[in-house]
N, C-alpha and C positions, 0 to 999 in steps of 0.2 A: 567229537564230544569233549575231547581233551583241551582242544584248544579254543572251545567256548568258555568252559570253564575256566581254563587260566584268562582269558579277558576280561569276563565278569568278576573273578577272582582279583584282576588288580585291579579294576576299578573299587571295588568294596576298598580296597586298601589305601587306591588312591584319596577319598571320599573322607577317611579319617584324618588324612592329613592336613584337608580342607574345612577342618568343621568349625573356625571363625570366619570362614567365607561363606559358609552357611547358615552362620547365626546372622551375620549382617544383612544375608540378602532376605530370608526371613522376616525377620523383623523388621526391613524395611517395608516391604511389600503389605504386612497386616499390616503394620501403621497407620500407610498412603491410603490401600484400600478400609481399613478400616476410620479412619481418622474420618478421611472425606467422606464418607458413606454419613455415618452418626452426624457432622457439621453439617450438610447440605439437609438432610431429611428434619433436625433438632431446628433449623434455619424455617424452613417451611410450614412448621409446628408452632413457630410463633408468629410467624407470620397472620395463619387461622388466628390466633388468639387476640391477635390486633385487630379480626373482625377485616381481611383482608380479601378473604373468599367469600363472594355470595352463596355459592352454591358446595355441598358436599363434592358434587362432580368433580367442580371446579382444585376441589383440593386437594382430590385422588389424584386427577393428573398432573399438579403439579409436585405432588410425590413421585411419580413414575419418574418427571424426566429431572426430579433431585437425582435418584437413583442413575437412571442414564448418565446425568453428569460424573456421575462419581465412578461407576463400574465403566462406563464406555468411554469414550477418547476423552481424555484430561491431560492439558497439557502442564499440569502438575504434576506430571509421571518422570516425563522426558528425561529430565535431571537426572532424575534416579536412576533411571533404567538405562542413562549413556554411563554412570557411577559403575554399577553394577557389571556393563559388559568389561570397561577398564579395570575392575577390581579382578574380577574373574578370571578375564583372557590374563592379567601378569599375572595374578596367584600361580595359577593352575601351572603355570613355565617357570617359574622363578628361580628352578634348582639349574635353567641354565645361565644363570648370575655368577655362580659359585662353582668355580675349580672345581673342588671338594668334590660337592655333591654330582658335580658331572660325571667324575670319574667314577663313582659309588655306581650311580645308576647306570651308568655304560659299561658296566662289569657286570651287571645284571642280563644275562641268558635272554633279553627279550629284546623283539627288533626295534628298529625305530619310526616305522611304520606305526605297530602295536602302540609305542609311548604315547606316539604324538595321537592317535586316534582313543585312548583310555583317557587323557589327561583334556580332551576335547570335548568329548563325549559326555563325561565328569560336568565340566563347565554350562554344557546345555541343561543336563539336569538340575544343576542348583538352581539354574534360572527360573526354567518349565515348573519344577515343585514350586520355587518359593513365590512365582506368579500367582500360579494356582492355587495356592493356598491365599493369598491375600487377595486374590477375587471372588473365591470361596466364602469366602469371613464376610467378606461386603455382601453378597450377596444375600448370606442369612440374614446378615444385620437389616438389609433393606425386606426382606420379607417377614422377618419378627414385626415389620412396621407396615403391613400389608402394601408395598412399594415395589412387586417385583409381577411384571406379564412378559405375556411375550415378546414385545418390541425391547423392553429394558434386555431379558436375556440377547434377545440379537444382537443390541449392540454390542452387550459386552464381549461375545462370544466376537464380532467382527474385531473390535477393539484389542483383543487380546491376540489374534492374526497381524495384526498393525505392531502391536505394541513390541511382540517377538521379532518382526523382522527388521526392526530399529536397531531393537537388542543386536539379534545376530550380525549387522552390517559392523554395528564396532565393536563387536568380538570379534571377529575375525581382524579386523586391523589392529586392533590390540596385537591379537598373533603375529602379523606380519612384523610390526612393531618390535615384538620382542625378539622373533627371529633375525633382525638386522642390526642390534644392539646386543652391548654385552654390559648394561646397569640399570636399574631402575631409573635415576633421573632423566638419561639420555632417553630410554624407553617413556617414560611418561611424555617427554619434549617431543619426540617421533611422534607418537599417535597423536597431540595436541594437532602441530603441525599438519599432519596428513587432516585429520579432522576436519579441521579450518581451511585448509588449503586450498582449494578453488572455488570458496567464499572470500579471499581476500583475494586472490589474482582476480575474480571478477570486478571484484570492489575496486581494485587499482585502475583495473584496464575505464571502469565506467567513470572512477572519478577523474582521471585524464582525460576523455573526451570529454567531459562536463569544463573542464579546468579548459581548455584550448579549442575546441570545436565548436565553431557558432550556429550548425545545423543539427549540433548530437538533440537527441530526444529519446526519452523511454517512458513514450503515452501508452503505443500502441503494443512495444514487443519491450519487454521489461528485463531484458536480456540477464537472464536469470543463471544463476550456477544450472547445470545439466546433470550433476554426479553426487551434491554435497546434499546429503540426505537428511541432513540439520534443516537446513535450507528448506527442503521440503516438508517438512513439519511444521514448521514457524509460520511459512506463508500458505498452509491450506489448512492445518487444523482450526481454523475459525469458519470455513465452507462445511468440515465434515460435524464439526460440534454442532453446526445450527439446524444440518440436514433436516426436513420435515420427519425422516424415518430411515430405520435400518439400508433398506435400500438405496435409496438416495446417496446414504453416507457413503455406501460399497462402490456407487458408481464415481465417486473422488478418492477413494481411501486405493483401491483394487489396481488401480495400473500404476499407482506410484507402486507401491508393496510388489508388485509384479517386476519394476524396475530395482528394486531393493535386493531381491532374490539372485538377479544375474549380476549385481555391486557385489553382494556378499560371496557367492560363486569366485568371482575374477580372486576377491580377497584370500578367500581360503586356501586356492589352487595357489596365488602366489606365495600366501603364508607358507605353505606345506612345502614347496619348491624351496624357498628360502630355511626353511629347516633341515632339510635334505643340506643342502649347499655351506650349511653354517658350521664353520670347523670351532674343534671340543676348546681349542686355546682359547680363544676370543671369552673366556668369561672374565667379564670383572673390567673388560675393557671400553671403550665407546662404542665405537662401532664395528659391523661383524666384518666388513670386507674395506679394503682401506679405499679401493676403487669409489667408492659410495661417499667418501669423504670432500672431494672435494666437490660431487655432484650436490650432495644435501645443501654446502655450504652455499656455493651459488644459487641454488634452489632456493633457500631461506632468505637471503639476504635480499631481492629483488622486493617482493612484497616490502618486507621489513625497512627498505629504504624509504619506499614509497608511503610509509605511514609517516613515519618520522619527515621527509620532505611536504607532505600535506597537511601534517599539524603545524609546520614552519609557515607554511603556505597561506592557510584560513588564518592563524593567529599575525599574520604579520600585514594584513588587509591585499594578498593577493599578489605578495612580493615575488617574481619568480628570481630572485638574484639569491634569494632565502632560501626559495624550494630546493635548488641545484646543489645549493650549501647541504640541505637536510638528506638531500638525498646521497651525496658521497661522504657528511657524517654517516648517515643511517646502515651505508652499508660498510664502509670500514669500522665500525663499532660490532656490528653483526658478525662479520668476516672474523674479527680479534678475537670475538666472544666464543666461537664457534671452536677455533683451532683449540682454546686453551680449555676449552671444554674437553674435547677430543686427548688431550696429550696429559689432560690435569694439573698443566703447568705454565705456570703463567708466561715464563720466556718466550711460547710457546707462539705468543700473539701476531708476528709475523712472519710466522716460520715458511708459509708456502706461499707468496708471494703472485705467481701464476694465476693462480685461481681466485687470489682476490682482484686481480686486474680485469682476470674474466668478469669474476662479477661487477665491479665497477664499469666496464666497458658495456656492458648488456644492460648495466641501468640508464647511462646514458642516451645509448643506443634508440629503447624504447622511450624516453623521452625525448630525443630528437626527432624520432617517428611524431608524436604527437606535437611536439612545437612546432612543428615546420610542416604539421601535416603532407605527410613526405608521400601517400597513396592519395591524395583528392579526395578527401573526406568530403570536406564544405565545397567542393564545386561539383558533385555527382549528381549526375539528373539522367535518369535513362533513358533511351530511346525510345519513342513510342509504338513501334514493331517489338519491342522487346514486354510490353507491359500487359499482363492479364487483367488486373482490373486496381481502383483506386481505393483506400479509404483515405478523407480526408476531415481534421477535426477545425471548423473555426472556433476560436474563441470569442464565448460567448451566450451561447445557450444553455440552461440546465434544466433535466425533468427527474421524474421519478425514475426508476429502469430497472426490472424483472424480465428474470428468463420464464420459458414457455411452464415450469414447476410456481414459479409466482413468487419465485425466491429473489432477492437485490442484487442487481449487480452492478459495476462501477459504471460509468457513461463510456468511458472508452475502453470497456468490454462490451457493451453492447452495439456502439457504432462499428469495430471492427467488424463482429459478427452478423452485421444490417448491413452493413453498407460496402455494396460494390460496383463504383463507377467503371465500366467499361469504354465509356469514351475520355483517352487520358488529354486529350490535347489540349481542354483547357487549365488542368491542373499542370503541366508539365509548364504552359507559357507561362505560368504564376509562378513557376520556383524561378524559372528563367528572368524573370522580371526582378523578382526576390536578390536572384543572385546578381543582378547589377547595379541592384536598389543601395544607398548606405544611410541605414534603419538609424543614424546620430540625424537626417534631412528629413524625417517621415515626421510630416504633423501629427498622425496618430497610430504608431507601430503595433499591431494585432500578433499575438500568435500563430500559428497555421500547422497544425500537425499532419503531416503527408504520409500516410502506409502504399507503398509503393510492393503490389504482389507480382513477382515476374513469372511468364512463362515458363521459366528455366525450374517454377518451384520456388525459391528463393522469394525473402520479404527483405526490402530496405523501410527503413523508415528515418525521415529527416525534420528537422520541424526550422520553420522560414520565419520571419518577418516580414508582413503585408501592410501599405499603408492604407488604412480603409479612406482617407481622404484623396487619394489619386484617382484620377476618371479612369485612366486604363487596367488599374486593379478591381476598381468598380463594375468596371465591365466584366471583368474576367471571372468574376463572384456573382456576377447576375447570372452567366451562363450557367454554372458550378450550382449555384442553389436553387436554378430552376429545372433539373434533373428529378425527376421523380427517384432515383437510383441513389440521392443525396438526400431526398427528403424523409424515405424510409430509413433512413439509416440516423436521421436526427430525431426525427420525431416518433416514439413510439404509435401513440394514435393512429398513425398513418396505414401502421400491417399487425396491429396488434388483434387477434384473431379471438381472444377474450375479454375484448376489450366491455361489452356489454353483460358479461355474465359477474355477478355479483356485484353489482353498482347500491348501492345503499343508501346513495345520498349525491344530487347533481346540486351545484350552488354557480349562481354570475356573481361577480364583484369588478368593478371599479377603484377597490381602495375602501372608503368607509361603505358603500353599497354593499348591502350581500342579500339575493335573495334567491330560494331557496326551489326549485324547480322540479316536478314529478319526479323519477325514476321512469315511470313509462317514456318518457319524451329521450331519452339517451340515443338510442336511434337517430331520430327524428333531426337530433342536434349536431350527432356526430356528421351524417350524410352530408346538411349544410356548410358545415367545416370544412368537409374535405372537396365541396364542389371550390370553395373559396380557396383553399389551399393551392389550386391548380393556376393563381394567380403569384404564389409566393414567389418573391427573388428576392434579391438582393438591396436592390433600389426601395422596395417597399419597406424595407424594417431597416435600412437609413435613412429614409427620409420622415418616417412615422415611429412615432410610438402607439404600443397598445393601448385601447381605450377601455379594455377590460380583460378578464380571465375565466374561460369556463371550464370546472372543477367537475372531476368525476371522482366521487370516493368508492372506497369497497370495505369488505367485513373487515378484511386484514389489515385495514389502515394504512393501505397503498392508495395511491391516486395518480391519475392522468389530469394532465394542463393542456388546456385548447385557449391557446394567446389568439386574442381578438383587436384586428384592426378596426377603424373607420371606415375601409375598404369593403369588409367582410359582408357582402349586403345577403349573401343568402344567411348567416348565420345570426346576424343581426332582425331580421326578419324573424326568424324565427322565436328569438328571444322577443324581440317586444309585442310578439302575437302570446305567447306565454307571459305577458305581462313581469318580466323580467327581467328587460334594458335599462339600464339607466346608463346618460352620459356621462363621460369622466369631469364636464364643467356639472358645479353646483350651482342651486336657486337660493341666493341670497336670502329668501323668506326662511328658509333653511337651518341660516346660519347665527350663531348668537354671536362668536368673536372670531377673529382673527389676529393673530400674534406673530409679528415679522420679526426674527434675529436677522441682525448683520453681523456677521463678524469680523470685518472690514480686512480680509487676508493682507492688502497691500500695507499696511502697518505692519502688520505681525510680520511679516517677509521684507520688509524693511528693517525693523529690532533684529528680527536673526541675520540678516547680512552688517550688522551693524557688531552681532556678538563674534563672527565668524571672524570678525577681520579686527577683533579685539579691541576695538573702540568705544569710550563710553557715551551713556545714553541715559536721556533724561528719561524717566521712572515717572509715569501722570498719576497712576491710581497703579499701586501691587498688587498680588496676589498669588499664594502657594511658591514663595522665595523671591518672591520679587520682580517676577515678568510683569509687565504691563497688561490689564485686561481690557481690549479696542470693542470687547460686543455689547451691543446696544440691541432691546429689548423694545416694539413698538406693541400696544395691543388697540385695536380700531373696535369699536361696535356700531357705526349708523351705518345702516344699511348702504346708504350712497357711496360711504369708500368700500365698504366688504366688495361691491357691486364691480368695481372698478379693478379689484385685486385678482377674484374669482377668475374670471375668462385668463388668469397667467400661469393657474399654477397646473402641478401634474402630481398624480399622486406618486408617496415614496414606496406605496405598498405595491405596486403593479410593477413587476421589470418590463424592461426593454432590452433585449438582446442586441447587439450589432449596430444599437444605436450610439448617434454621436456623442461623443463624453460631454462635449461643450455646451451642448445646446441646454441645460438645466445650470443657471448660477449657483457654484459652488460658496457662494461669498455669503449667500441667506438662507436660512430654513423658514417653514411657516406651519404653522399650529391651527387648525380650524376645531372651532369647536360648536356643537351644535345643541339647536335650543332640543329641551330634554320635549316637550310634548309636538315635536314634530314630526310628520307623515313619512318623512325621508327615511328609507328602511337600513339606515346605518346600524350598523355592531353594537346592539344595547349592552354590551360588555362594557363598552368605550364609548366616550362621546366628544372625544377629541383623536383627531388625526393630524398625521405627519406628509407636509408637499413641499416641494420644491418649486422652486419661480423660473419660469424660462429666462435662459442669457437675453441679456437686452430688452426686457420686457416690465422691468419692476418702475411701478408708479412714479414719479415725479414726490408728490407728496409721502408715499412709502417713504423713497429715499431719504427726503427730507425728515425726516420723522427721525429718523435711524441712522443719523451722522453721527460720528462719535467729534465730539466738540472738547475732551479733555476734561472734563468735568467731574 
């Protein structure tokens, strides 16, 4: 009993000592939670009054999730609550700063076990009350505003699990922090340092293989810090803010905070060791053990160089005789900084000599690794007994893409998670060819991003250089995109098993065609699609473009794209049996004008090789400082030329994936524009569209039309 009382006994006392750490965290907390609560709900309020909700309903829920925003995950918090754990964890320790006060309290009849667990204990409370109180205050404030159910509580109640175990992760490094230091500045530099710390070794290590590796990529595996809990805030608090509901959020928020709990654990247990181990002298001095001095210095200096060499690097357009410079400044300016920090004296700067050679040697080191690719970065291809299964991304395609919740996710999140080729041999002879290919020879060099999963467990991932003009890569991509195992995994439509529920709206287009097709018929459409899909390769969508797009909408304003060949005859059928087809050429009866730009590129790239090489040049007509303007503007109306034009062009509005760049002349645009009472079910929105003219295919009299003659 006695010795309950004496530990709540010095807490009470501790707690006094503390009550400008408690007026801050306080009043921050009602602030945040109050401030944001009153703005997002006040925000909402006038929105209604701008006559922005139709419906009452409408404006209740968007009360609810003002509130959700403001009580539940806001990453308006962050800040504060990393502020708060750093204020906290050094307040609460600060008297081991101070000779004086150490000696005071270590004269004091209580263990050090007790100190350190009263002055800790202490610091969770100030946080837990002054949380609690400013979610409290929000909370009223949103329900003075009838803005509070039970989804809003759950998140806040999740939210405030999250938000604590943030906290807790850098209070505790705070502690560690202050138990390996013996001043506030060095202490605040520690916990920075730790902090940031393997966010910027990951940052060095990825910007080095970006800088020197011609196969690095991070499509598929974004090779992320593992331990930097910042990190992990930044890059998923916009998955958990958008969650549809409580749960959702819990099942993104819950295994990170589950990884948080055993960060902050490790933290504590070494803070606590290090306090045990930290002798009474060390106050007032840098650091607590002198062992640790020359390891931090090395420790710091390696990133440290690596910034300063990569700002020389990017600013100097890629110089590496710069980088090498920045990076043996960066870390003997680091190394200097560091000793005379330590000793508080400036003679100080190359007093240990050893350990800056270490770290200079190690900076080198790893960049030698990386210059010289010293393990086979760019020539690793595994063996195909080694290989569980592929994903592979060409460039080139893009659709909508939700997971099985109906929430967005990125393309190469969802072809990782679609797609998996089990036979690797054709992807493997593609790197193979890749890596003997030299991509400065390739008519038209393609990206190719390879997820390589091994048997062993292990993922590589490399991304290649493919020339989609070579018959043997041609080949090798007919095979690769005629895989059903490749086709799921590019095109949602193909296993999207919701794919028919909530459709709200089917439309065909062409470009200016749009018409507008049952809902009952989705079915009926998709079936056709996918009997013609069983045809898709490679060869097909190089040598074709689409001649249309059929559109599946839904309530939530997501959509599916089903790209429609000339080939497509069951799909095709079925649209012109729905009265729905129309060809990508137009009927001149149609059409009221046509308007041909030239731009005449060979001019223009004539002047800039003319400015490049700083020679002067006659000026025909100015414009916007003086450049020359080569575009010429044609517009035709008799039918007979429209007639002659039409069968060239393709619309700008319909993509073409995997198609050839060349085959549409970049040198013309063309403008159709259509007579206003005609049958043609173009976009009464618009009654002029945007095409392109195939290469080698523009009129005779076009051209002629559209010479730029200097004039």
């Amino acid at each position: 009993m006695t010795s309950k009382s004496s530990f709540w006994g010095s807490c009470r006392e501790n707690h006094k000592r503390r009550v400008w750490v408690w007026i801050v965290a306080v009043l921050s907390q009602l602030l945040a939670y109050g401030g944001m609560t009153m703005i997002y709900l006040s925000r909402i309020r006038g929105f209604r009054e701008d006559g922005n909700f139709k419906t009452p309903e409408a404006f209740q829920q968007a009360m609810y999730q003002a509130a959700r925003d403001a009580l539940g995950f806001s990453d308006n918090l962050y800040g504060i609550v990393f502020l708060l754990a750093a204020i906290i964890g050094m307040q609460g320790f600060s008297y081991l700063f101070d000779r004086r006060k150490v000696d005071m309290y270590h004269s004091v009849p209580v263990s050090k076990n007790r100190r350190f667990a009263v002055v800790y204990v202490n610091g969770l409370v100030i946080y837990l009350v002054a949380n609690l109180s400013g979610l409290i205050f929000g909370t009223l404030v949103s329900a003075s505003q009838s803005a509070v159910n039970g989804e809003v509580l759950a998140e806040a109640g999740l939210a405030f699990a999250w938000n604590f175990f943030f906290f807790l992760v850098f209070y505790h490094l705070m502690i560690l922090a202050v138990m390996l230091t013996g001043n506030r500045f060095v202490t605040i530099a520690l916990f920075l340092m730790l902090a940031l710390y393997e966010f910027l070794v990951n940052d060095m290590f990825n910007g080095l293989k970006s800088m020197f590796f011609d196969t690095y990529a991070a499509y598929f595996l974004q090779n992320e810090p593992k331990f930097s809990t910042i990190y992990d805030c930044t890059m998923n608090i916009w998955q958990i803010k958008n969650a549809p509901d409580a749960a959702a959020a819990a099942k993104i928020a819950m295994p990170l905070v589950a990884k948080w709990v055993g960060i902050a654990a490790v933290l504590l247990a070494a803070g606590w060791y290090a306090y045990k181990k930290r002798p009474s002298e060390i106050a007032g001095k840098a650091v607590a053990h002198r062992f640790l001095e020359p390891v931090l210095k090395v420790a710091a200096a390696i990133p440290a160089a690596f910034i300063v060499g990569r700002v020389m690097y990017d600013t100097s357009y890629q110089n590496e005789t710069l980088l090498v410079g920045g990076l043996l400044a960066g870390g003997v300016i680091l190394c200097a900084a560091m000793e005379v920090i330590y000793d508080f004296d400036i003679r100080s700067l190359f007093k240990h000599l050893l350990s800056d050679g270490i770290a200079l040697a190690a900076i080198m080191v790893i960049f030698s690794v990386f210059k010289w690719d010293v393990f086979g970065y760019d020539n690793y291809i595994p063996a195909q007994n080694k290989v569980e299964s592929i994903a592979i991304s060409v460039d080139g395609y893009y659709d909508s893409y939700w997971d099985e919740d109906r929430q967005y996710i990125e393309k190469n999140q969802f072809e990782k998670e679609n797609m998996f080729l089990t036979d690797a041999s054709f992807v493997l002879a593609l790197a193979e060819t890749a890596k003997q290919a030299d991509p400065e020879e390739m008519e038209e060099s393609r990206s190719v991003y390879i997820l390589y999963r091994l048997k062993s467990g292990a993922q590589k991932e490399r991304c290649i250089q493919v020339d989609f003009e070579d018959p043997g890569t041609g080949e090798l991509l007919n095979q690769i995109f005629s895989m059903d195992a490749y086709k799921t995994g590019v095109f949602p439509a193909m296993t999207d098993q919701k794919l028919l529920e909530g459709v709200n709206k089917i439309q065909y287009t062409n470009g200016p065609a749009r018409t507008v097709i049952p809902v009952e018929e989705a079915g009926r459409l998709r079936d056709a699609w996918l009997k013609d899909m069983k045809e898709f390769d490679f060869t097909l969508v190089r040598q074709n473009r689409p001649c249309g797009v059929l559109l599946f909408q839904y309530k939530d304003y997501n959509q599916r794209q089903f790209i429609v060949y000339d080939s497509f005859e069951n799909t095709i059928a079925a649209l012109k049996d729905l009265e729905a087809y129309y060809p990508m050429e137009l009927d001149p009866a149609d059409i009221e004008s046509v308007t041909v730009t030239c731009y005449h590129n060979e001019l223009t790239q004539q002047d800039d090789e003319m400015d490049y090489g700083i020679q002067p040049r006659a000026v025909a007509e100015t414009w916007d400082g003086g450049y020359t303007d080569y575009t010429v503007s044609e517009t035709f109306y008799e039918e007979e030329q429209i007639a002659q034009i039409l069968p060239h062009l393709y619309s700008n509005w319909v993509d073409a994936p995997w198609s050839r760049y060349k085959d549409l002349d970049d040198n013309y645009s063309v403008e159709v524009v259509f007579k206003r009472n005609s049958s043609y079910p173009y976009d009464r929105e618009s009654y002029y569209f945007g095409y392109s003219i195939y290469a080698g295919q523009v009129p005779d009299f076009v051209a002629e039309a559209t010479a730029y003659t200097g004039e």
